[in-house]
N, C-alpha and C positions, 0 to 999 in steps of 0.2 A: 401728326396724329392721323391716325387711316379713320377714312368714314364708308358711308356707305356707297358712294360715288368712286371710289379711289377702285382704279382700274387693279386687277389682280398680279400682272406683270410689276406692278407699283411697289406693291404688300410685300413682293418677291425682292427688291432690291431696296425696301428700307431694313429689315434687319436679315442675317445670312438664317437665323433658327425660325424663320415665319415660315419657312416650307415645310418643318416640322408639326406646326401649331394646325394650318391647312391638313395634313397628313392625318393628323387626330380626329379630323373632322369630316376623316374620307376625301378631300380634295387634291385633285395631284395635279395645280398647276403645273406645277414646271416642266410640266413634259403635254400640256394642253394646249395647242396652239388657238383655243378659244380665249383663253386670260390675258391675252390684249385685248381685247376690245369687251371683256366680261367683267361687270365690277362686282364686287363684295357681294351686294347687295344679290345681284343679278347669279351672283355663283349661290348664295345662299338659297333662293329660290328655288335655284333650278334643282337645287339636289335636296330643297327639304328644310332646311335648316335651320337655326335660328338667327338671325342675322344682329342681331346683339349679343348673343354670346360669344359669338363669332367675333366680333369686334372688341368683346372686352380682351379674349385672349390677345389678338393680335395687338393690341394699343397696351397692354399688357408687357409685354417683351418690349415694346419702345422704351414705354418708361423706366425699366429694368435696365435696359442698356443705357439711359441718360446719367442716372445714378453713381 
């Protein structure tokens, strides 16, 4: 489960389509050498955002992939 602590490099290598999910959300880790050390939370702040929503998507796509 990603929470609000879960480092963004993290988000990145639990499911391969979270760089997608980020991408909708205007986020482009994977090319931000701040998302090691920026968490969820911390990326949702900084650009605005709602850091629950944010979280349903991504815990979202986990659960979809357990399935």
């Amino acid at each position: 489960m990603i929470e609000k602590n879960t480092k963004m490099t993290e988000v990145l290598q639990m499911h391969p389509n979270s760089v997608h999910v980020l991408a909708e959300f205007g986020l482009c880790c994977s090319t931000c050498s701040g998302a090691r050390h920026e968490s969820v939370q911390q990326g949702a702040i900084n650009h605005g955002l709602d850091v629950n929503e944010l979280l349903e998507k991504l815990n979202a796509l986990l659960l979809d992939h357990e399935e």
